[in-house]
DRENTORKOL-3810 file (N, C-alpha, C; in nm, 4 decimals):
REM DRENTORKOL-3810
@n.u->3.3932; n.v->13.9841; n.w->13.0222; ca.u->3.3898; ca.v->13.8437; ca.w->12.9851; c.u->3.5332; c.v->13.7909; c.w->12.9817
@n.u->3.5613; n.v->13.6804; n.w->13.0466; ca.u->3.6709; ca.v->13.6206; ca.w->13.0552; c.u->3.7366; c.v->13.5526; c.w->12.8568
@n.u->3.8493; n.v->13.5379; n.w->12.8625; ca.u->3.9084; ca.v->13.4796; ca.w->12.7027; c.u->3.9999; c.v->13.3648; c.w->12.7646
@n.u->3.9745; n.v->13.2563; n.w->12.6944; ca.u->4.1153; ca.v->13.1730; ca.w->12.7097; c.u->4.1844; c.v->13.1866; c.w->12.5628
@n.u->4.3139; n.v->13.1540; n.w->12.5994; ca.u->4.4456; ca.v->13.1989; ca.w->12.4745; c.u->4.4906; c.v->13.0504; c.w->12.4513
@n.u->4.5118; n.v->12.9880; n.w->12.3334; ca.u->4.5917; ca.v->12.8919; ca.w->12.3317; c.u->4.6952; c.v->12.9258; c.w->12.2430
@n.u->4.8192; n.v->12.8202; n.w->12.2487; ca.u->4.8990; ca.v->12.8825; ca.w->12.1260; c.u->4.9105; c.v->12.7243; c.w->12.0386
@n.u->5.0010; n.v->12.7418; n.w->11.9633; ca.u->5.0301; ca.v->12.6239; ca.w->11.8764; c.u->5.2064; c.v->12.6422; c.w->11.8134
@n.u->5.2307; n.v->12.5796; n.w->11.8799; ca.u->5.3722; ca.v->12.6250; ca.w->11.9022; c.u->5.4484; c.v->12.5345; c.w->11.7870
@n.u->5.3922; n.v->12.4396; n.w->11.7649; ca.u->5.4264; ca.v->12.3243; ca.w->11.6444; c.u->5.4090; c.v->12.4413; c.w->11.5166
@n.u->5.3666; n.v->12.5272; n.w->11.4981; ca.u->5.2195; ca.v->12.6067; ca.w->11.3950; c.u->5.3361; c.v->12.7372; c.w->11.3612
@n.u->5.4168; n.v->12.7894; n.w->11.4889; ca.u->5.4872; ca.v->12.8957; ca.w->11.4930; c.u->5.6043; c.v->12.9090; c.w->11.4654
@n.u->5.6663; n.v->13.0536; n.w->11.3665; ca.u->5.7511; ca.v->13.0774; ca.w->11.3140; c.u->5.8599; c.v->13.1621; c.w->11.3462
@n.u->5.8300; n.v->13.1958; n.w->11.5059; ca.u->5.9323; ca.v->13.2685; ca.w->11.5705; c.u->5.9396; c.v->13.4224; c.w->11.5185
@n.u->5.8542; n.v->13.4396; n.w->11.4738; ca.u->5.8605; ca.v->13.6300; ca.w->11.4168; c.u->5.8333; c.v->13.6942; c.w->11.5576
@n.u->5.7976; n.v->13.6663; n.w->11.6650; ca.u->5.8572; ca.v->13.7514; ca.w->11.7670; c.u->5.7052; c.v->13.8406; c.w->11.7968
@n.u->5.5846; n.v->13.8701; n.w->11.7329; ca.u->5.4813; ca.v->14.0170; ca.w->11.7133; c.u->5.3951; c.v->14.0056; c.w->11.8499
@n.u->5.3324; n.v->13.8664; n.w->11.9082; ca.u->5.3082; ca.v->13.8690; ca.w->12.0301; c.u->5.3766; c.v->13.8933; c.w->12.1410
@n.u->5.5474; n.v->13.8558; n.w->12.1259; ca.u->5.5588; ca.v->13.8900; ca.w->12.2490; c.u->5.5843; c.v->14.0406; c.w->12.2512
@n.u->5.5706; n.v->14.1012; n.w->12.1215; ca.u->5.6684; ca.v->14.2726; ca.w->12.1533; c.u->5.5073; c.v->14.3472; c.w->12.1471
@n.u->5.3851; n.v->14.2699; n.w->12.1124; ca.u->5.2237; ca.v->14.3294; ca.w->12.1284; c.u->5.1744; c.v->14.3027; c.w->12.2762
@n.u->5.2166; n.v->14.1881; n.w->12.3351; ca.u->5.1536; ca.v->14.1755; ca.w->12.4552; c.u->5.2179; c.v->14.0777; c.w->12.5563
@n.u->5.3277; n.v->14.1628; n.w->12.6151; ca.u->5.4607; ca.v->14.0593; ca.w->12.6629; c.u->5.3888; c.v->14.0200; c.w->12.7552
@n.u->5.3279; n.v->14.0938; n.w->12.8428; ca.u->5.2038; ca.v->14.0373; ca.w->12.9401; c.u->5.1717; c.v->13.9039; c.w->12.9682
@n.u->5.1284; n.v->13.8764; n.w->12.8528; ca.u->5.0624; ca.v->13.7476; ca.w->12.8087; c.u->5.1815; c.v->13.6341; c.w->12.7361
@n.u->5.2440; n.v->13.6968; n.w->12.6327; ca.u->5.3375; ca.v->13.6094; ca.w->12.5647; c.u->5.4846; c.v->13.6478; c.w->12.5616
@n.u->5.5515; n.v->13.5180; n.w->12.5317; ca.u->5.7104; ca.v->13.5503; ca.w->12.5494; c.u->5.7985; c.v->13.4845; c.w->12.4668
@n.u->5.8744; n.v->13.4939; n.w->12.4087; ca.u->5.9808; ca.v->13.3781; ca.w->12.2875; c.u->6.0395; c.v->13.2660; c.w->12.3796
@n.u->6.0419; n.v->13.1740; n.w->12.3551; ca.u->6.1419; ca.v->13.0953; ca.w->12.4169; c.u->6.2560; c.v->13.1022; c.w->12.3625
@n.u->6.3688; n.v->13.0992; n.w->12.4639; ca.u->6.5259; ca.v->13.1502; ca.w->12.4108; c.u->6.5992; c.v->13.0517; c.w->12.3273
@n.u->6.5439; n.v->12.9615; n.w->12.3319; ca.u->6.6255; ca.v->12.8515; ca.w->12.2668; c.u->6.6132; c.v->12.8136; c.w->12.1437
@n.u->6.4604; n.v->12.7934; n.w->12.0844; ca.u->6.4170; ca.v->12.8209; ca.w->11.9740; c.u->6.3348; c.v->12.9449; c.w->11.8906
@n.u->6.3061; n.v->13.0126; n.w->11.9521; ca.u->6.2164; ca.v->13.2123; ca.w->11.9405; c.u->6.0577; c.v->13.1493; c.w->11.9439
@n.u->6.0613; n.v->13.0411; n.w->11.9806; ca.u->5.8912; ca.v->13.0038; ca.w->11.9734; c.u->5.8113; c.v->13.0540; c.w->12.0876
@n.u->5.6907; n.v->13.1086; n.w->12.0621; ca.u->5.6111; ca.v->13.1427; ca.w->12.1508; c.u->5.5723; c.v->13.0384; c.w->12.2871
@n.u->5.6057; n.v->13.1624; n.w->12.3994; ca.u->5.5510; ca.v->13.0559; ca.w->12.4880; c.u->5.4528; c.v->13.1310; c.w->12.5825
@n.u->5.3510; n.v->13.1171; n.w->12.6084; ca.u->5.1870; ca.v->13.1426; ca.w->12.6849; c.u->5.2535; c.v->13.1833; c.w->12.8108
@n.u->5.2389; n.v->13.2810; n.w->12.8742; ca.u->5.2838; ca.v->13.3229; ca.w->12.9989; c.u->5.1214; c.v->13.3771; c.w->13.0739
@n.u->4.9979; n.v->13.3365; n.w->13.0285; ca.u->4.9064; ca.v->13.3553; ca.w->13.0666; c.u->4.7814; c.v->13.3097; c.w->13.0259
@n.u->4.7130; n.v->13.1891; n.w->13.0673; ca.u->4.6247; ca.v->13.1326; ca.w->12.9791; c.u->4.5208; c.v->13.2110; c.w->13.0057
@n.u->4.5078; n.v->13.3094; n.w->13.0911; ca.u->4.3544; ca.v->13.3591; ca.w->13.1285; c.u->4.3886; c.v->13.5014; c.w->13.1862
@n.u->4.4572; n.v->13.5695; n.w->13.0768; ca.u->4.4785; ca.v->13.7474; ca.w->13.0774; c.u->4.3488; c.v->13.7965; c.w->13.1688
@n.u->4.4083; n.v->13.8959; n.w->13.2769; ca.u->4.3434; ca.v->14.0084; ca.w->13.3056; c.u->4.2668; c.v->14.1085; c.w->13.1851
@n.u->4.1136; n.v->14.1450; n.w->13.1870; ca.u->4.0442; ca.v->14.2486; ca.w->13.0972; c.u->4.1510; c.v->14.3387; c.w->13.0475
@n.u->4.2564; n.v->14.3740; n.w->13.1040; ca.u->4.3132; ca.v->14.4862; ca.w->13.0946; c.u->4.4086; c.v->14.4603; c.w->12.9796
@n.u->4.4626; n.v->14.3109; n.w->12.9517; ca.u->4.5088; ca.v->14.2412; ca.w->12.8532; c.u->4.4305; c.v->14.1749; c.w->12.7356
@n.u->4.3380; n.v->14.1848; n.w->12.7097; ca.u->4.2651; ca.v->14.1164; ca.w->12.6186; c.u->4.2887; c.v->14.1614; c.w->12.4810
@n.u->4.2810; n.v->14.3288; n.w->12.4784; ca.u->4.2641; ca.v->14.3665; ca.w->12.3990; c.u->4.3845; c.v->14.3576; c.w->12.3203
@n.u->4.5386; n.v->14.3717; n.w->12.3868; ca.u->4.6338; ca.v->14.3338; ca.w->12.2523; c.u->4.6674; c.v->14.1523; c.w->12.2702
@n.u->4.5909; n.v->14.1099; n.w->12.3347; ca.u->4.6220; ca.v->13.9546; ca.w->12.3149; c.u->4.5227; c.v->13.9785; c.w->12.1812
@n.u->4.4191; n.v->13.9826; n.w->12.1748; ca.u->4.3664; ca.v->13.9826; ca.w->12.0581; c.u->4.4715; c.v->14.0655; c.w->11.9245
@n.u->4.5309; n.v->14.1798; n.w->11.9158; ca.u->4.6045; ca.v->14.2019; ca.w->11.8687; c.u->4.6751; c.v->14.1611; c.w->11.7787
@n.u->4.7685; n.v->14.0800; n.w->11.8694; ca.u->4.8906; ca.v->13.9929; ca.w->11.9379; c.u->4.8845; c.v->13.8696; c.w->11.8026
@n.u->4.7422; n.v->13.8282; n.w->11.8211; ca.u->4.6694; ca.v->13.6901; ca.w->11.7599; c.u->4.6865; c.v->13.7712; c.w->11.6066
@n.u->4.6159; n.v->13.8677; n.w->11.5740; ca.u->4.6104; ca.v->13.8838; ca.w->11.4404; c.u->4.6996; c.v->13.9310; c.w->11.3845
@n.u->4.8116; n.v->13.9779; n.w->11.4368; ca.u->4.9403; ca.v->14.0032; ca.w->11.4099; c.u->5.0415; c.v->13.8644; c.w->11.3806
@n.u->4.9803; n.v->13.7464; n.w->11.3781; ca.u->5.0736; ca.v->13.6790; ca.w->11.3879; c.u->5.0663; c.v->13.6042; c.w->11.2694
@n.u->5.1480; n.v->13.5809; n.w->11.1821; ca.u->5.1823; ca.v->13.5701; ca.w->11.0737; c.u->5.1995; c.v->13.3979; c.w->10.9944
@n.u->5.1710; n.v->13.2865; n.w->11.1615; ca.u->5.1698; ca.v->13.1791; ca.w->11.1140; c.u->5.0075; c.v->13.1468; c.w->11.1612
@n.u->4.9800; n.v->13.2260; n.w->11.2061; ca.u->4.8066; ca.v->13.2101; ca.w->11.3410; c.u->4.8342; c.v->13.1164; c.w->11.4107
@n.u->4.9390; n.v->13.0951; n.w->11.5078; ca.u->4.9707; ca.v->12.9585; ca.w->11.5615; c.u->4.8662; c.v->13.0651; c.w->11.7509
@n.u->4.8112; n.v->13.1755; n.w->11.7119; ca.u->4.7137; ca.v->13.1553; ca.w->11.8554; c.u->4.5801; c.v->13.2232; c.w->11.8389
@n.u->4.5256; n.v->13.1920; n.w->11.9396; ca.u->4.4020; ca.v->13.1553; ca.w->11.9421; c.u->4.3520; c.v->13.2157; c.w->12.0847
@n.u->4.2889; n.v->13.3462; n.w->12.0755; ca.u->4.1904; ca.v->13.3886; ca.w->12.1980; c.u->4.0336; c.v->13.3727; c.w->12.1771
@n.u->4.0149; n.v->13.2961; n.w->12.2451; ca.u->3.8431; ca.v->13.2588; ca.w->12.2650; c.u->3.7703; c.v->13.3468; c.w->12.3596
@n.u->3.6599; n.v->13.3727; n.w->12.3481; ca.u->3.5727; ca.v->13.4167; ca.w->12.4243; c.u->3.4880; c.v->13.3187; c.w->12.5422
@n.u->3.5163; n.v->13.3879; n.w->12.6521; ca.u->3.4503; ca.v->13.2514; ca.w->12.6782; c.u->3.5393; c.v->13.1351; c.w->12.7483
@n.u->3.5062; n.v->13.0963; n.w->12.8136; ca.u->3.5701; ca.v->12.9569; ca.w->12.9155; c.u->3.5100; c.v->12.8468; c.w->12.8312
@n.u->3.6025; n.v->12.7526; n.w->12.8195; ca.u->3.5878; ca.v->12.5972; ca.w->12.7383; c.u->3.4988; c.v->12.5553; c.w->12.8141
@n.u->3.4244; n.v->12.4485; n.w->12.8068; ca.u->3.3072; ca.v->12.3483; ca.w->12.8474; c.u->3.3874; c.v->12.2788; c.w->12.9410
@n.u->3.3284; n.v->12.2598; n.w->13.0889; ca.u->3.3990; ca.v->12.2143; ca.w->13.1792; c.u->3.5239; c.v->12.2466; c.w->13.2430
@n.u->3.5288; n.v->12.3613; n.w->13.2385; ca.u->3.6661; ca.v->12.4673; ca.w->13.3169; c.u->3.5920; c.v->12.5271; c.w->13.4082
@n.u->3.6809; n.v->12.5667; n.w->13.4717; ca.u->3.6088; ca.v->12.5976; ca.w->13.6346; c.u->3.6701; c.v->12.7972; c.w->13.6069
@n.u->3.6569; n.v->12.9026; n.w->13.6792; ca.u->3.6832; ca.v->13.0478; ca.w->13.6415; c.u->3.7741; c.v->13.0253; c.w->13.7794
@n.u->3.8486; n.v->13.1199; n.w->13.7101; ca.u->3.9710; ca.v->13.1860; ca.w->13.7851; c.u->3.9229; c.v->13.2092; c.w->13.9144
@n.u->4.0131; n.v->13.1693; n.w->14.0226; ca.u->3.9493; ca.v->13.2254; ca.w->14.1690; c.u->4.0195; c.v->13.4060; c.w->14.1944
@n.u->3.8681; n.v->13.4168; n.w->14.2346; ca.u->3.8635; ca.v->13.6069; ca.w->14.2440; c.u->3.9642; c.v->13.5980; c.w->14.3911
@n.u->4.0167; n.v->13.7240; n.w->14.3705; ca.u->4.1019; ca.v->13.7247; ca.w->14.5003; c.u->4.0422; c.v->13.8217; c.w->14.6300
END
């Protein structure tokens, strides 16, 4: 099953736990240490520490859903 990730970057405190749980997916921005989404729609193989990633994070500024939002189209298979 596919997950979309959002973050909330207004929400975040720069502690750094997603990007060193699942650089994959997430990364600090250098300028302020705020999280920045380097993947809105992780490979299966990533899910599991994006989920992680999420409960590790200490302001909850993210958010992995199950599931594609209402009216999103799926990733084209290659």
């Amino acid at each position: 099953m596919a997950v979309t990730i959002t973050i909330d970057r207004e929400r975040c405190v720069g502690a750094g736990m997603c990007a060193l749980t699942a650089p994959e997916v997430f990364d600090q921005n250098d300028e302020d240490g705020r999280v920045v989404l380097l993947d809105t729609d992780p490979s299966p193989a990533h899910h599991a520490a994006a989920r992680l990633a999420a409960g590790l994070c200490p302001a909850a500024a993210l958010r992995v859903i199950d599931g594609r939002p209402p009216g999103s189209s799926p990733a084209p298979t290659p």
